[in-house]
C-alpha positions in Angstrom: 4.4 46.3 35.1 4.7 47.0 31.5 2.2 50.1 30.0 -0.6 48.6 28.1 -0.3 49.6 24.3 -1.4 52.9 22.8 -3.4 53.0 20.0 -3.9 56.2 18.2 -7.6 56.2 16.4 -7.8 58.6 13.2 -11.6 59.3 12.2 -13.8 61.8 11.7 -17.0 60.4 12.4 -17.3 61.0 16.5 -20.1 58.3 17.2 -16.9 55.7 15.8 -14.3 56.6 17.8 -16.9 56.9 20.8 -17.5 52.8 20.1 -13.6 52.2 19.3 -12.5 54.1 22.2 -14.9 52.3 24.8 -13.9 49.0 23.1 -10.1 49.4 23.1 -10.1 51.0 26.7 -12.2 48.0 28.0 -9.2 45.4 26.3 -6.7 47.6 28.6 -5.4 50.0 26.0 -4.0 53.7 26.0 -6.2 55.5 23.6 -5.5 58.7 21.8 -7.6 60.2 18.7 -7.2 62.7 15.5 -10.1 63.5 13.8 -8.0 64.3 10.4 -4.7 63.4 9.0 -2.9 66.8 9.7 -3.4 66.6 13.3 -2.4 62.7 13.2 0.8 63.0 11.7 1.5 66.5 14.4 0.5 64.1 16.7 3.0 61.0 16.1 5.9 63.4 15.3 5.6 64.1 19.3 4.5 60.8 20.7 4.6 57.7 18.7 1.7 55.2 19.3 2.1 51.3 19.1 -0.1 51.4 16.1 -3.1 53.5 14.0 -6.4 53.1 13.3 -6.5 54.8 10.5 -9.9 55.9 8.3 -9.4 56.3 4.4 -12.2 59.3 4.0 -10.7 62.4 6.3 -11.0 65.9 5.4 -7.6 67.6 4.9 -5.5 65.1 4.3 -7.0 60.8 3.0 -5.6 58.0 4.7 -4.0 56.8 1.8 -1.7 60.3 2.3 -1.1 59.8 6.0 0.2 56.0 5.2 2.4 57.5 2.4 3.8 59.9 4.7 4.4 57.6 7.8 6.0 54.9 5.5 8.6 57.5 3.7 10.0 58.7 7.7 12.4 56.0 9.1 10.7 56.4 12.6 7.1 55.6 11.2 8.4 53.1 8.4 7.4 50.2 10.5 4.7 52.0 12.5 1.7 49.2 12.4 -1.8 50.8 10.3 -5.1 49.1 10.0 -7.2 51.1 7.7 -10.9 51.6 8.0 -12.8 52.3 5.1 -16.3 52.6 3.7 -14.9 51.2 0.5 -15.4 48.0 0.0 -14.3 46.9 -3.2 -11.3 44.8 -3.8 -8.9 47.1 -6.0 -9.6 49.4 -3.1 -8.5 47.0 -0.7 -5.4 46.2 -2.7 -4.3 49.9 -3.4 -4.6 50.6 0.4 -2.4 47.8 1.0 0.1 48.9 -1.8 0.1 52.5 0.0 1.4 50.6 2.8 -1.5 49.9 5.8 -0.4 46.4 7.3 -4.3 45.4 7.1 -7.7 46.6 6.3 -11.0 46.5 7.1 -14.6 47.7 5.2 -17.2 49.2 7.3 -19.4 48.5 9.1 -17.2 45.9 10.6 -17.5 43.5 13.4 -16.0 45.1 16.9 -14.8 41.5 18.0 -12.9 41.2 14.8 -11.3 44.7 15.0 -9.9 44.1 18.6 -8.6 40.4 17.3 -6.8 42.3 14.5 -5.4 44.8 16.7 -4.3 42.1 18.9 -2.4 40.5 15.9 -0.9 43.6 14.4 0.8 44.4 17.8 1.6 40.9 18.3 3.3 40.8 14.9 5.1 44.1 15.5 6.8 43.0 18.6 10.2 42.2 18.7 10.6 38.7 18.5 11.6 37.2 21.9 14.1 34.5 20.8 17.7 35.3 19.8 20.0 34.3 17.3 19.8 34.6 13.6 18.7 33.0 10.8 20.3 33.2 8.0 19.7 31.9 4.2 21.7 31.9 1.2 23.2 36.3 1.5 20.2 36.8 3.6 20.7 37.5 7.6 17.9 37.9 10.0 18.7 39.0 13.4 16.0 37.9 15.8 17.2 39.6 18.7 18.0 43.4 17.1 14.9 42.7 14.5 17.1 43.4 12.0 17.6 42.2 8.1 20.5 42.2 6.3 21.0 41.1 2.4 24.8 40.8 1.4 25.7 43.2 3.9 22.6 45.9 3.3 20.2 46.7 5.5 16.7 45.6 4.6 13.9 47.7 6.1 10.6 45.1 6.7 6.8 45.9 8.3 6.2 43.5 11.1 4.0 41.6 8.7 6.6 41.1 6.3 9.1 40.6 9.3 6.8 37.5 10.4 6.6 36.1 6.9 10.2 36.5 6.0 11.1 34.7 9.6 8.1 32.1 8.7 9.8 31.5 5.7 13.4 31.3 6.9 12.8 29.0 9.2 10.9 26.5 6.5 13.4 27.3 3.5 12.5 25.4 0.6 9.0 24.3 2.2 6.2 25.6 -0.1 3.1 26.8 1.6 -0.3 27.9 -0.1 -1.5 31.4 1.2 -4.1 29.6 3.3 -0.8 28.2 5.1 1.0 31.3 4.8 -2.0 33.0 6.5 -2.4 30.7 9.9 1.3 30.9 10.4 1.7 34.8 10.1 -1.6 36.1 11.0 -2.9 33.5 13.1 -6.2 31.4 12.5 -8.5 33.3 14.9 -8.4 36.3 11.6 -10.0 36.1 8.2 -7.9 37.9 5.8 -8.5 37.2 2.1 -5.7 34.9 0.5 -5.1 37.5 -2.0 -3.9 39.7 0.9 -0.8 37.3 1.1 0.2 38.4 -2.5 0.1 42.0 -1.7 2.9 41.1 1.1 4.9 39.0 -0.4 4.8 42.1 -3.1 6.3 44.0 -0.6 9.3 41.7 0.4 10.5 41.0 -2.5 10.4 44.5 -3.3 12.4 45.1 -0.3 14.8 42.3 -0.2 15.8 42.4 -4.4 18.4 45.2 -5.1 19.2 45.4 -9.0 21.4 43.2 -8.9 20.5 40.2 -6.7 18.6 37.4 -7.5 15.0 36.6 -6.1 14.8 34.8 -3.1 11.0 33.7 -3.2 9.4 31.6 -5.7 6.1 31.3 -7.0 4.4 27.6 -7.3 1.7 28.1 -9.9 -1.3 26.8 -8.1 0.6 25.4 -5.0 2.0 28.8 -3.6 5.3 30.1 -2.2 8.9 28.8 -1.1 11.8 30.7 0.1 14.1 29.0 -2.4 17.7 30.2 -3.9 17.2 28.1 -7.2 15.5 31.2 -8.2 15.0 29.3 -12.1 11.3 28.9 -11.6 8.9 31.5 -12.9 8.1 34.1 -11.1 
């Protein structure tokens, strides 16, 4: 039988990770906790959760840090973060997706809709189960390994942008709106905001365009996004 998932909760306030911890043990998970980002990264240098549950207000060290820090290791790069935050505003949203959490929610949130994201994130940060590759224009995906390659360099992806980039392989040339985008990488049972999708796709083509290689995704003003080599469009 295969271990149940460990999730690694990193908050300060100790009546929350009381609630999370009840909540996450009662879906079947391992649970381990940090109450600030110092002891979280110590932590995960000596055993690596599936994924963090990460709050943006910690004393010692913010969230924001502790995601810059676990993105800029290769053995935390793809390590899946859902940020918690009192913040609610949008930019804020945004910057702590930039900084590299894989999603994010604003307290106070709904417990329900906090276990369905968990769900998704480790879902999405599995390794795909079929084989094979897929491969588009210079662009290789390896299903099996979970590995990217772009004219022969290696392309280092989330899971979230993994799912997309496969999404969109698989449909090359197909445009889909974010609300499309959304269902087929996050799955309908989760509300995430459409603008979201924009902060991901961001992050692909950030990853998959070197200086000198053309970009693989287009923009359809009002329409959305394509995985299309006829890269002539505006971007």
């Amino acid at each position: 039988m295969s271990m149940k998932p460990q999730v690694m909760i990193v908050e300060d306030e100790a009546s929350l990770v009381t609630l999370l911890r009840y909540n996450l043990e009662k879906e079947g998970y391992r649970v381990v906790e940090a109450m600030d980002g110092e002891e979280a990264l110590t932590m995960v240098a000596e055993d690596q959760p599936d994924m963090m549950i990460l709050d943006w207000m910690l004393p010692v060290m913010s969230g924001i840090e502790v995601c810059r820090q676990l993105r800029r290791k290769p053995r935390t790069r793809d390590l899946p973060v859902l940020m918690l935050t009192a913040r609610g505003e949008e930019a804020d949203r945004i910057r702590g997706l930039n900084t590299g959490a894989d999603d994010y929610m604003s307290k106070p949130f709904s417990m329900p809709e906090l276990l369905a994201r968990v769900k998704a994130l480790l879902r999405r940060s599995q390794p795909t189960n079929s084989k094979g590759s897929l491969i588009y224009a210079d662009l290789v995906m390896d299903l099996g390994a979970h590995r990217v390659t772009r004219g022969g360099r290696s392309i280092h992806l989330g899971p979230t942008e993994f799912r997309l980039l496969q999404f969109l392989m698989q449909n090359a040339g197909a445009v889909f709106s974010r609300e499309e985008l959304l269902n087929a990488v996050w799955g309908p049972d989760i509300y995430v905001e459409p603008r979201t999708v924009d902060v991901h796709i961001r992050r692909l083509r950030k990853a998959l365009n070197g200086e000198s290689d053309g970009d693989l995704i287009r923009t359809v003003r009002a329409a959305g996004y394509a995985l299309d080599a006829d890269t002539t469009a505006a971007r």
